[in-house]
C-alpha positions in Angstrom: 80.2 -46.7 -49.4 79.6 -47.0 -52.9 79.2 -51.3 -52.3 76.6 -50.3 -50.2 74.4 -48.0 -51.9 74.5 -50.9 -54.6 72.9 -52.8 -52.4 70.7 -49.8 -52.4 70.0 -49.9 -56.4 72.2 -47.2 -57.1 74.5 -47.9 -59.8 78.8 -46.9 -59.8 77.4 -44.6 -62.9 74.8 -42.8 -61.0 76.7 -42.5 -57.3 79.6 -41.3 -59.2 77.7 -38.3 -61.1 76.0 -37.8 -57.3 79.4 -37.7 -55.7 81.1 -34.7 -58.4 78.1 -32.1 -57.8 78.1 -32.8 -53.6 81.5 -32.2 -53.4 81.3 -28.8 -55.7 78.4 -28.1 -53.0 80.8 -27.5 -49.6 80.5 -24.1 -48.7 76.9 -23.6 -49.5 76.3 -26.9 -47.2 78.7 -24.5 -44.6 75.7 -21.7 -44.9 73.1 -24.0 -43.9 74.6 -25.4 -40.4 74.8 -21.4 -39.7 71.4 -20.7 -40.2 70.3 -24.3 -38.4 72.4 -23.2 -35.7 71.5 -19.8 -35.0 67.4 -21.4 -35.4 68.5 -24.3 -32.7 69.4 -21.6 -30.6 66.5 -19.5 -31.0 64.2 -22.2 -30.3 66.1 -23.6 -27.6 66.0 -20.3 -26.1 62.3 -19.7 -26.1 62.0 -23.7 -24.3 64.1 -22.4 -21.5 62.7 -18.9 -21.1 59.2 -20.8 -20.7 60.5 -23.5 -18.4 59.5 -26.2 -20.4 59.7 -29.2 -17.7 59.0 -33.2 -17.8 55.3 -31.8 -16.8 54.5 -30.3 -20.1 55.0 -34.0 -21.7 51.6 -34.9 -19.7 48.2 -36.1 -21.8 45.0 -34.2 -21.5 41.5 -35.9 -22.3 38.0 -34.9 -22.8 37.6 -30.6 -22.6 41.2 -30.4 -21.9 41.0 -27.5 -19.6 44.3 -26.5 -18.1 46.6 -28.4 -20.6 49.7 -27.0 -19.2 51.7 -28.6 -21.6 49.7 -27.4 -24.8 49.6 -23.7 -22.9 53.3 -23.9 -22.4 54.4 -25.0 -26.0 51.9 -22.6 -27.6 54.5 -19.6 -26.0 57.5 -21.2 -26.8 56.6 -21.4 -30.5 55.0 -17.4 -29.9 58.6 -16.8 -28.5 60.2 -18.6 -31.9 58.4 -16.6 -33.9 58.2 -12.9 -32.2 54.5 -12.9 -32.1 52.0 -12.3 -29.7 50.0 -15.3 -29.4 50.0 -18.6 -31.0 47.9 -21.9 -31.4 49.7 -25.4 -31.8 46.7 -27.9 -31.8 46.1 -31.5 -32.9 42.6 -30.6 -33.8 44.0 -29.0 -36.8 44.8 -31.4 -39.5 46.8 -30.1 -41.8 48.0 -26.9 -43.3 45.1 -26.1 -45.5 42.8 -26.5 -42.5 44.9 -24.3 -40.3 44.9 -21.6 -43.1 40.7 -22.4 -43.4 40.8 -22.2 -39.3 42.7 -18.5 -40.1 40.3 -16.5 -43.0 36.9 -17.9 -41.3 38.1 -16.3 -38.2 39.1 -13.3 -39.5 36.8 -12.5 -42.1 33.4 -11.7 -42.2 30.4 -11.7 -44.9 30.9 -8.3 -46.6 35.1 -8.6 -46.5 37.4 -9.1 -49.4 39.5 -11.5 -49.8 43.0 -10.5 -51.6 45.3 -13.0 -53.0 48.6 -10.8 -54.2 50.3 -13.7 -55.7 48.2 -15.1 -58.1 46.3 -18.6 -57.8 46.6 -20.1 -54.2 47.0 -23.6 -53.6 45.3 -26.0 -55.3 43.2 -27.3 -51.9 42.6 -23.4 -50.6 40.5 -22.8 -54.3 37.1 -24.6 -52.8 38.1 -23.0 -49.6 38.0 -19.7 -51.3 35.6 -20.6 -53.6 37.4 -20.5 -56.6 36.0 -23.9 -57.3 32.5 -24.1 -56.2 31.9 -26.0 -52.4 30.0 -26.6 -49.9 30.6 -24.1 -47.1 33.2 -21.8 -48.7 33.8 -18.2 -48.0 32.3 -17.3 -51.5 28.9 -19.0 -49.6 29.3 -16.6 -46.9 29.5 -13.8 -48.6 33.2 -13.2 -48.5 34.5 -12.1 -52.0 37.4 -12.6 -53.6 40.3 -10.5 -55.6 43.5 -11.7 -57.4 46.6 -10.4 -58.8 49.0 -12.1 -61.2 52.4 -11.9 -60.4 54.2 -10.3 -63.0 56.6 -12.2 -66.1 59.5 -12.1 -63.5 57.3 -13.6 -60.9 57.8 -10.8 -58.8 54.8 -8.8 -57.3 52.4 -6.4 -59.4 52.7 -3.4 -57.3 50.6 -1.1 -59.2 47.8 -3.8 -59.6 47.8 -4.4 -56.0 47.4 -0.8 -55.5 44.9 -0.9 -57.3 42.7 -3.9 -56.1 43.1 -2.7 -52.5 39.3 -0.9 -51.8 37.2 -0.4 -48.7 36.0 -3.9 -48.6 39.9 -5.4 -48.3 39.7 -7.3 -45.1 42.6 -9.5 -45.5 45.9 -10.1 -47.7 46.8 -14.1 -47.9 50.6 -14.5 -49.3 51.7 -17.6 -50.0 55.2 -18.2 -49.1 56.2 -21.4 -51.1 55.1 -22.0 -55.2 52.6 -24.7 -54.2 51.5 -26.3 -57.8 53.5 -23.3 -59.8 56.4 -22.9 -61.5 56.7 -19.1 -60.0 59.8 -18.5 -57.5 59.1 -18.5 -53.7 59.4 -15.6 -51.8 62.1 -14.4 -49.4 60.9 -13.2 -46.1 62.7 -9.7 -47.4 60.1 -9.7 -50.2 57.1 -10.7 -48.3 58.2 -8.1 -45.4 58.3 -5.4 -48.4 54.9 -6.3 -50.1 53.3 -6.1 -46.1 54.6 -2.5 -45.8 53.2 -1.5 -48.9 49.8 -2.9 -48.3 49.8 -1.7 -45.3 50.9 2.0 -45.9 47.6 2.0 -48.4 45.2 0.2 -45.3 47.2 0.1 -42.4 44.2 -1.9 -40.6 44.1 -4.8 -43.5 45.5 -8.1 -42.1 48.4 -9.6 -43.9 48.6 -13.5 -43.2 51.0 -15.4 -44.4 50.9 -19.4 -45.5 54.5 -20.0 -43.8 54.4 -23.8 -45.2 57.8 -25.4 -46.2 59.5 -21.8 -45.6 59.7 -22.6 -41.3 63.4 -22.4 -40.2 65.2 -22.0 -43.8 65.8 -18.2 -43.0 67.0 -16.7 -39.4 63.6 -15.0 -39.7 60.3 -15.4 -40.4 57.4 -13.5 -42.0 56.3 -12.2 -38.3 59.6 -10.7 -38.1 58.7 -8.2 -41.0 54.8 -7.2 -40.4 53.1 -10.5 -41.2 49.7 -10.4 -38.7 49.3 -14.2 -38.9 51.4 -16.7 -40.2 50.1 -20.3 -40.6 51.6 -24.0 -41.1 51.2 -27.4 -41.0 53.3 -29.8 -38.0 53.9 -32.6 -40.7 56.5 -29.9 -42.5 59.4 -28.0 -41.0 57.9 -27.1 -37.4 57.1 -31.1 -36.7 60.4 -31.7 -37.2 59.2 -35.3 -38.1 57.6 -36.8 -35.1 54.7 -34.5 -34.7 52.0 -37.1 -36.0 49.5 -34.5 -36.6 49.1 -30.6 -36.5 49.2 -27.3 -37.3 49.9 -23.8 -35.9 48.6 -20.3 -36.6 51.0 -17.6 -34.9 50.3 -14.1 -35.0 48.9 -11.1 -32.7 46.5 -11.4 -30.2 42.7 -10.6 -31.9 43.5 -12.5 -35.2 44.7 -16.0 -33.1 41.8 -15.6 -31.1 39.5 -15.4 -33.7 41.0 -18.2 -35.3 40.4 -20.1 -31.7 36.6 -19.4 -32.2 36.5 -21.5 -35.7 38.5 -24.2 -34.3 36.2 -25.2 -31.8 33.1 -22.6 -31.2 32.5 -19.3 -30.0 32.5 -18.7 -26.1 35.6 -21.5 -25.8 38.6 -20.8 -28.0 41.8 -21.7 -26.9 40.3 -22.8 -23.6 39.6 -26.5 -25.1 41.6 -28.7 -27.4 42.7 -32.2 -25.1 46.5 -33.2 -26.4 46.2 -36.7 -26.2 49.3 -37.6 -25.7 50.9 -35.9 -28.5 52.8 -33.0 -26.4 56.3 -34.9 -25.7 56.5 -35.4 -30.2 55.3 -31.9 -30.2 58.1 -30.6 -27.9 60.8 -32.9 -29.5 59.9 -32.2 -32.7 60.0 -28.5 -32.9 63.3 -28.9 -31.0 64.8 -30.8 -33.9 63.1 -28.7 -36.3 65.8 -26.3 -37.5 68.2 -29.4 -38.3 65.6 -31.6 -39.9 64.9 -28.2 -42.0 68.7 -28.1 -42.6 68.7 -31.9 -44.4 65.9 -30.7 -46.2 67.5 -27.5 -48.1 70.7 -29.4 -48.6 68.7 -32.1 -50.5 67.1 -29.5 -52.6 70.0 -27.8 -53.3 71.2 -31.2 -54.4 68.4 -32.1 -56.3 68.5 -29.0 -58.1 72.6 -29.0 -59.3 71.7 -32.4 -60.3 68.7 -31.9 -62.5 69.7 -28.8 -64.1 73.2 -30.0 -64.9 71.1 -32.8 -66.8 69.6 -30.2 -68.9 65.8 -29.9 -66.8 64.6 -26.6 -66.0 64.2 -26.6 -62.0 62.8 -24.0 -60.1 64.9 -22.2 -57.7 67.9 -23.0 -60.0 70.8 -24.2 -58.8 72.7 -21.3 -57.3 69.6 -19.1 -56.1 69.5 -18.5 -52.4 66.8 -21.2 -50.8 63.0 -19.5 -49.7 61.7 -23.2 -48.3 62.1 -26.5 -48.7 60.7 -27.3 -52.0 62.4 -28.5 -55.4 60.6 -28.1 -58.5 62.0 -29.8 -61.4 59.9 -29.6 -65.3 60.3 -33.4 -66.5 58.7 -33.2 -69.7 56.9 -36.2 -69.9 54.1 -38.0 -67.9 56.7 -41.3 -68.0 59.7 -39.0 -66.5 57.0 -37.6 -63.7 55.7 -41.2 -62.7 59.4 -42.5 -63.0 61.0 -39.9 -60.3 58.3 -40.4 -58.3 58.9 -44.0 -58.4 62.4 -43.6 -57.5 61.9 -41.3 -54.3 59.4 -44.2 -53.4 61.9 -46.5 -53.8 64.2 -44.7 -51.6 62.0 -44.9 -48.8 61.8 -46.5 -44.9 58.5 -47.4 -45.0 56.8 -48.9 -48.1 60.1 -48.8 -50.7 58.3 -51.8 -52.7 55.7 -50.3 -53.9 55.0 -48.3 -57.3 53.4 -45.2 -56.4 50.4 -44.6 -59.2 48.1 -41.4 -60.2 45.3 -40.7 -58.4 42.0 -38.4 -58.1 43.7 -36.9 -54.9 40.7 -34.5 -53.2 40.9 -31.1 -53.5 42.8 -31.2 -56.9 41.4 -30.5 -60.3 43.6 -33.0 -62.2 45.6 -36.7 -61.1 47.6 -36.4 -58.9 50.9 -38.8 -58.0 52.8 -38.7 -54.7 55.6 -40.7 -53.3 55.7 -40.3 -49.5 57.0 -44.2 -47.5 57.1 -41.9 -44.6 56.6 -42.6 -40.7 53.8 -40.3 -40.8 51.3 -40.1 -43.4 51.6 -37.4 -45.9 54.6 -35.7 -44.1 56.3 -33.5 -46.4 59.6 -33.0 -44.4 59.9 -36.4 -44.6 61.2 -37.6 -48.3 58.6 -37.1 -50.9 57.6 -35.8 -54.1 54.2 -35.1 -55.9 53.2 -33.5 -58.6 49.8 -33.0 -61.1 49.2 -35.3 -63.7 49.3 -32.4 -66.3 51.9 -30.4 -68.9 54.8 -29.4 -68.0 55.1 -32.3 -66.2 56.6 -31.0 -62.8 57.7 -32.8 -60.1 57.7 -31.0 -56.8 60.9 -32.8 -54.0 60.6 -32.2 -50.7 61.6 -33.0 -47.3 64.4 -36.2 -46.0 64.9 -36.3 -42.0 68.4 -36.4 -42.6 70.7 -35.0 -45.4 71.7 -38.6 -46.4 68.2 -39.8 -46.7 67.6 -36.6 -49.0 70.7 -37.5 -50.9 70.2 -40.9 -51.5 66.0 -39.9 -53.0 67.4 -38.0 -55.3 70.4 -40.7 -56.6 67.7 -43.4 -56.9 65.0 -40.9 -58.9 67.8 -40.5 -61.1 68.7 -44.2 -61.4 64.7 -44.8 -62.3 65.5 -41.9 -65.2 68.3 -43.7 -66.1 66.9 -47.2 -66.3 63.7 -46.1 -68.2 66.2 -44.7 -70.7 64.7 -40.7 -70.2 68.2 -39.5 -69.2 71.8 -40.4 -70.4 74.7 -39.8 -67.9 
């Protein structure tokens, strides 16, 4: 083993130092087959209650009226998540357009906007507004509130009280830290925030940006009050074959108002063609909890490794896991780019390349991202990415498998190594 992942780049040094912190890693690898399997079941369980058959696998063109397939997969993945409707489209194409897709369709000029966990996303800001663009919800008259999380990165309770008024239309909460050094949330936490905002305006929607966070718990924000909750296919719930995608899950009135932005008022749900794309769709959400699974334990991994070198790495490396991402504070612009190389490096697709800085669109500074994936931009494949700006943190993501996971992390190390950043 260790002969071949020389032949890999990875040096007896580095695989050595990989090999002491997996093995010290056992039982908590032990929780994460639980969880996969009690998800594998749960999915599984909602394919067969809907009778998903070799007919669903069919293509739709043009209007796509009828798409039994699309029809049938949008109620297994209702069924997954314990909600009461749910759209799985290919029109959407990615996860900050499905979350777009979810506040046009549920807000209208005159509503507020609350954000209870400080900044969003870097790509929802010119969504919101926060940034100034063309056909944002500040243009429409929809307004926008914030509260900062607290020191503790926990929620500001009395602030939130506070900021909730007559005009409070909808609560966004974003699961995962996006750009941030703040912890994720746990699905306890985001069920206990719901209740409170909801005991103040019991009519306020609560929608929840579920990205990276699908399948790392036995239960999801819809299991605890959460009126919508939104993600992207080319994360957790594409299991890494979906090629394109997003889903918004959630009652009844706020999916199907979400249907009316996606294509037009008066058709909704009723169009959307599949092209093709139903059988990855299926397979992929099938796989989903145990591509999830190889995901965590390579996070997990990445964060023992990095903090027993010393790096500050956000969850640490004993906290319980909230979604799949790994932040790790590198210091230096040279340490940023050289991970980044290194997970590049690592890859199936494109593993010669040096990945540079870029003006990525939608962000307010450079941007690098490592991602030799089978699908463009697919985050539960191996990748990182981070801004271009202090502290310098990297943000790990994603492998198909545990070993590809595994073996990113070893070679961003070997790049720190060989640049001379970090001594073993």
């Amino acid at each position: 083993m260790k002969a071949l992942y020389k032949q890999l780049g990875i040096s007896e040094e580095v695989f050595d130092f990989g090999k002491e912190i997996e093995d010290s890693l056992k039982d908590r690898f032990d929780e994460f087959d639980r969880i996969a399997e009690y998800n594998q079941m749960k999915v599984l369980l909602a394919m067969q209650k809907n009778r998903v058959s070799e007919e669903c696998f069919g293509a739709s063109s043009g209007y796509g009226y009828n798409d039994y397939g699309r029809d049938t997969l949008e109620k297994v993945y209702a069924d997954t998540f314990h909600t009461e409707s749910c759209l799985v489209r290919p029109q959407i194409a990615c996860g900050t357009h499905a979350l777009a897709i979810a506040l046009f369709g549920n807000l209208r000029p005159g509503d507020e906007l609350l954000a209870p966990a400080g900044k969003p996303y870097d790509t929802l800001e010119e969504v919101i507004g926060i940034r100034p663009s063309k056909g944002s919800l500040a243009e429409y008259g929809i307004s926008y509130r914030q509260v900062d999380l607290l020191a503790d990165g926990t929620f500001d309770y009395e602030k939130i009280k506070a900021a909730i008024n007559e005009k409070t239309k909808l609560v966004a909460i974003q699961r995962s830290k996006g750009y941030q050094t703040r912890p994720s949330f746990s699905v306890k936490q985001i069920g206990e925030l719901i209740a409170f905002v909801k005991k103040i305006k019991p009519d306020v929607i609560c929608m929840v940006d579920n990205c990276y966070g699908e399948f790392v718990d036995t239960v999801e924000p819809s299991d605890v009050g959460a009126d919508m909750i939104v993600g992207s296919l080319i994360k957790n719930p594409g299991g890494g074959l979906a090629p394109i995608g997003g889903y918004i899950a959630g009652t009844k009135e706020c999916v199907e108002n979400a249907s009316y932005r996606m294509t037009c008022p008066g058709l909704g749900m009723e169009v959307g063609a599949t092209l093709g794309v139903n059988r990855s769709f299926y397979q992929g959400f099938f796989l989903a909890p145990m591509v999830t699974k190889g995901a965590v334990k390579g996070a997990v991994f990445a964060a023992n490794v990095y903090e027993k070198l010393g790096f500050p790495v956000i969850p640490n490396s004993t906290e319980p896991r909230q979604d799949i991402i790994q932040a790790v504070t590198l210091g230096s612009p040279e340490a940023l780019i050289a991970f980044c190389k290194g997970i590049q490096a690592a890859a199936p697709v494109d593993s010669y390349v040096d990945p540079e800085p870029w003006d990525m669109p939608g962000y307010d500074s450079q941007v690098i991202m490592a991602a030799g994936a089978f699908v463009q931009g697919s985050s539960i494949e191996l990748s990182a990415d981070g801004p271009m700006k202090a502290p310098y943190s990297v943000y790990f993501q994603g492998g198909l498998t545990w070993e590809h996971a595994k073996l990113g992390i070893l070679m961003s190390l070997q790049k720190l190594v060989d640049a001379n950043i970090v001594t073993l």
